[in-house]
C-alpha positions in Angstrom: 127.4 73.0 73.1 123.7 72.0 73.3 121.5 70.7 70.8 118.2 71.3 72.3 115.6 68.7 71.0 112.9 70.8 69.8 111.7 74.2 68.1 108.4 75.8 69.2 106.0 73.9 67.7 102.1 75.7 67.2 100.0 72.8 68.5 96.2 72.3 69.0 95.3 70.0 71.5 91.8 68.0 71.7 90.6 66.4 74.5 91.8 63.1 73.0 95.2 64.4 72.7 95.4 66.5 76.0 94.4 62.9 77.8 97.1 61.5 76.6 99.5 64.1 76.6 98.9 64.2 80.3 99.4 60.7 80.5 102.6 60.5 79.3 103.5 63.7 81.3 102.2 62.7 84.6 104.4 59.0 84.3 107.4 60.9 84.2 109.3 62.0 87.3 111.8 65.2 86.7 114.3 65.6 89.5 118.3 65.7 90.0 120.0 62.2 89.5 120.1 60.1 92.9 121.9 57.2 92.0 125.2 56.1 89.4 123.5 54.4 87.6 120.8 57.1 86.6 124.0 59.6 86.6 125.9 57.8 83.9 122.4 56.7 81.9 122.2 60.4 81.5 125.5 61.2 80.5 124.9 57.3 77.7 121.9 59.3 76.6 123.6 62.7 75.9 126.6 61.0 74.1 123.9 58.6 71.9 122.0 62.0 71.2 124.8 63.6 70.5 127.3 61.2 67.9 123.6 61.1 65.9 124.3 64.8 65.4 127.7 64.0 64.6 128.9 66.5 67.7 131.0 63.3 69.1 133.3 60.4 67.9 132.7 56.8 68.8 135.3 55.9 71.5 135.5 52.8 73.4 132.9 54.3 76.4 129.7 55.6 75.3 129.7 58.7 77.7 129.7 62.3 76.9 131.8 63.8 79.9 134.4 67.0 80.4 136.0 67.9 83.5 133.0 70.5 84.4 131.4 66.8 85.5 133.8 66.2 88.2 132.7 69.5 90.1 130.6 68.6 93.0 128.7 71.4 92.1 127.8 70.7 89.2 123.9 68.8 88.9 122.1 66.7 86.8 118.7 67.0 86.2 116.8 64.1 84.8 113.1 63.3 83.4 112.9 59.7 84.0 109.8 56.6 84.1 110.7 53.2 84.7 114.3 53.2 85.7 114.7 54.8 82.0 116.3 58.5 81.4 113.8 60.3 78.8 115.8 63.3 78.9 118.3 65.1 80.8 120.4 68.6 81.4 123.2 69.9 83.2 123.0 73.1 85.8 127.4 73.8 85.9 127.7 77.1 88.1 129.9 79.0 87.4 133.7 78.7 89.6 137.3 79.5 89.4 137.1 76.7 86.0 134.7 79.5 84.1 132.2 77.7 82.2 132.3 75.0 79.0 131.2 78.1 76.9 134.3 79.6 77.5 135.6 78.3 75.2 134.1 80.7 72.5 131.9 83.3 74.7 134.7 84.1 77.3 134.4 88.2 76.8 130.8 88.0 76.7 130.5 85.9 79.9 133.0 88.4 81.4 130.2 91.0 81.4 128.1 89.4 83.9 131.5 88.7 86.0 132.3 92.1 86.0 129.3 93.0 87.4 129.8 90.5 90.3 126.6 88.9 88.8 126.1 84.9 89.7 126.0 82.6 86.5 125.7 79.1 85.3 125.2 77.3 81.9 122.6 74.7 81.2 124.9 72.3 79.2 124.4 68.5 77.6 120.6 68.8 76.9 119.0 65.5 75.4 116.2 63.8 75.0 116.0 60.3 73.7 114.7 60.7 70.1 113.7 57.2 69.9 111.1 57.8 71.9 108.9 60.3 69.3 109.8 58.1 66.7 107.0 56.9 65.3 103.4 58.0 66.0 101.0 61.2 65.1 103.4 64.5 64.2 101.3 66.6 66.4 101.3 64.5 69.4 105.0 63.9 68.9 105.5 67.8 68.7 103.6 68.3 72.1 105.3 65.5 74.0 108.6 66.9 72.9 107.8 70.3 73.7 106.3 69.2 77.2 109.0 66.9 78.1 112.1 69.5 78.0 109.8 72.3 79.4 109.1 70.3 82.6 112.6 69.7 82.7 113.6 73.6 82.5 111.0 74.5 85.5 112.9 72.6 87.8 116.3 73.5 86.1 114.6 77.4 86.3 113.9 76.8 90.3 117.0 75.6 91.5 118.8 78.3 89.5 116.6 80.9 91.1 115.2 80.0 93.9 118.3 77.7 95.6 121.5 79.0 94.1 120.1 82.2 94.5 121.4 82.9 90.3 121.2 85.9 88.4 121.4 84.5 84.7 121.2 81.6 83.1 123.2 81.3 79.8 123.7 78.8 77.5 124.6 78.1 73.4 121.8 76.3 71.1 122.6 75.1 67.4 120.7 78.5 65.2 117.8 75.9 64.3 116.6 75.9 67.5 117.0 79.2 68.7 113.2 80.0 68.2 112.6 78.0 71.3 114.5 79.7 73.5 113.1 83.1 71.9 110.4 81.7 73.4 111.1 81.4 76.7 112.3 84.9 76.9 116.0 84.1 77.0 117.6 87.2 75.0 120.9 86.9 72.4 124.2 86.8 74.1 126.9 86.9 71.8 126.9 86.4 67.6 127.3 83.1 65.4 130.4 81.0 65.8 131.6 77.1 65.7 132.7 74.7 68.8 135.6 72.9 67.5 135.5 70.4 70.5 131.9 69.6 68.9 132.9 69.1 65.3 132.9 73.0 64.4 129.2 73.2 64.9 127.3 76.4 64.9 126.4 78.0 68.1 124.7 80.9 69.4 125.3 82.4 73.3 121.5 83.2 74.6 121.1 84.2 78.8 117.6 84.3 80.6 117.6 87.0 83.4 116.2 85.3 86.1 115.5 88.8 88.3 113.3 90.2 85.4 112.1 87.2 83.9 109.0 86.7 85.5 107.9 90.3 85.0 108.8 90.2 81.6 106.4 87.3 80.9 103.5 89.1 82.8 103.8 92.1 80.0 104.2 90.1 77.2 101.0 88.4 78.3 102.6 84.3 78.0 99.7 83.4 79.8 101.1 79.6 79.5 104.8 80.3 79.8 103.5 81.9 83.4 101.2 79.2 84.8 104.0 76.3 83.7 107.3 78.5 85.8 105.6 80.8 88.3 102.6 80.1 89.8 103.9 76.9 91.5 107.6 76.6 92.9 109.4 73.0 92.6 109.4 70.7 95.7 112.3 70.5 97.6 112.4 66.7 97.3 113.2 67.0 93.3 116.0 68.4 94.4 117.3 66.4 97.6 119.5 63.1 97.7 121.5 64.7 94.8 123.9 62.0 93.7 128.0 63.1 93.9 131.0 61.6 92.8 133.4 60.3 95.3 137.0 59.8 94.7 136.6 56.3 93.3 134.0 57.4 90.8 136.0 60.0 89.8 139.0 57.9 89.3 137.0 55.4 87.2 135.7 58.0 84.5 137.7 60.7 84.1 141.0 58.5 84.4 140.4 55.0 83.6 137.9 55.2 81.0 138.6 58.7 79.9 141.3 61.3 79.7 139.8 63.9 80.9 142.0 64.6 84.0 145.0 63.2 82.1 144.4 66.1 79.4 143.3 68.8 82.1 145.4 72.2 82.8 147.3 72.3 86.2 144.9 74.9 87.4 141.8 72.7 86.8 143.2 69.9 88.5 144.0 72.1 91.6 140.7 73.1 92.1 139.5 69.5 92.1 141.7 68.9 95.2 140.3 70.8 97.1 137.2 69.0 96.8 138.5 65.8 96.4 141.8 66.2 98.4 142.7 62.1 98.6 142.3 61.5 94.7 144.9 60.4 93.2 145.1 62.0 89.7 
């Protein structure tokens, strides 16, 4: 379940404001995770963002994790400055594990599998609200808005244009569904409540990535067009992609966690045979 940070705001900006809205964009480098440390900042980030919207508890370690982590194909995308992660996401393709929204959109994802289509979901979005705390609303608005739309180009690139994807999908709290409205992802499946999150209210969406781009041409989003298609992502935002290894693994998801502990037989075979010496 993802609480995306922002709704479509309607913003006018000056020169004054566009200088320092670009600025503040242009210090900020969006790219997969590299290192531990920026991988578990963003998962520190997501569980902080997340136990404000009362989604999580408050156990002993401060990270928002589930066994869709542990897949090495799984990646985390990052907006970071200064050693500090602004905001991040998570691309999980999907495998033999199905996806985290599963758990209440199973017969609806099943239409895309039927197909033989390619999916993922774009889960644990966050953004560190501390940041747009205090300041002028409409600046605060645009930076928002900027920050996590950066993010999704290069989330919308590697999904396209490197896994070769046909849909995105992913759930968003009702309140924030304008946004994604906005970026032309289409309704998926109706209202219902995560009760791993605290029974909060969800809605499936899904972007079709093999029509999306004409779509925006005929609804005339001159902006949505120039921000996702007229430049592709480097390749370096996505390379040195940091991965688990077998001790990593062991220290989250079974030391601090019980994530492998609580796992299904079936989930835990299909981590073996990525992670064959793992003890778990």
């Amino acid at each position: 379940m993802d609480d995306p940070i922002i709704s479509v705001p309607k913003i006018e900006i000056t020169t004054e404001t566009q200088f320092d809205l670009k600025s503040f964009l242009q210090a900020i480098d969006y790219r997969v995770a590299r290192t531990k440390k920026e991988w578990e900042d963003a998962y520190r980030l997501v569980y902080k963002e997340y136990l404000k919207r009362g989604y999580v508890k408050d156990p002993e370690i401060k990270l928002k994790l589930s066994i869709y982590n542990a897949l090495p194909e799984t990646t985390t995308f990052i907006a970071i400055t200064n050693n500090e992660v602004l905001a991040t996401a998570t691309l999980i393709p999907d495998s033999p594990l199905g996806l985290p929204m599963d758990e209440i959109y199973h017969q609806e994802l099943e239409q895309f599998r039927h197909r033989n289509k390619k999916i993922c979901e774009i889960s644990m979005l966050a953004s560190n609200t501390e940041l747009f705390d205090s300041g002028v609303s409409l600046m605060l608005n645009s930076r928002k808005l900027f920050l996590v739309f950066y993010l999704f180009k290069i989330i919308f690139d590697y999904a396209k244009d490197l896994l070769k994807l046909d849909f995105i999908c992913i759930t968003v709290n009702p309140k924030h569904a304008l946004t994604y409205d906005f970026l032309l992802f289409k309704d998926l499946g109706k209202l219902k409540y995560y009760k791993s999150v605290n029974n909060a209210p969800a809605i499936a969406k899904y972007l079709d990535l093999n029509s999306v781009e004409e779509e925006c041409k005929q609804k005339k989003k001159i902006g949505l067009y120039q921000m996702f298609f007229l430049k592709k992502t480097s390749a370096e935002k996505f390379s040195q992609k940091f991965t688990l290894t077998s001790k990593d693994l062991k220290e989250f998801f079974v030391d601090k966690t019980n994530i492998f502990k609580d796992a299904k037989p079936a989930q835990l075979a299909y981590l073996r045979k990525w992670y064959p010496d793992m003890d778990y």
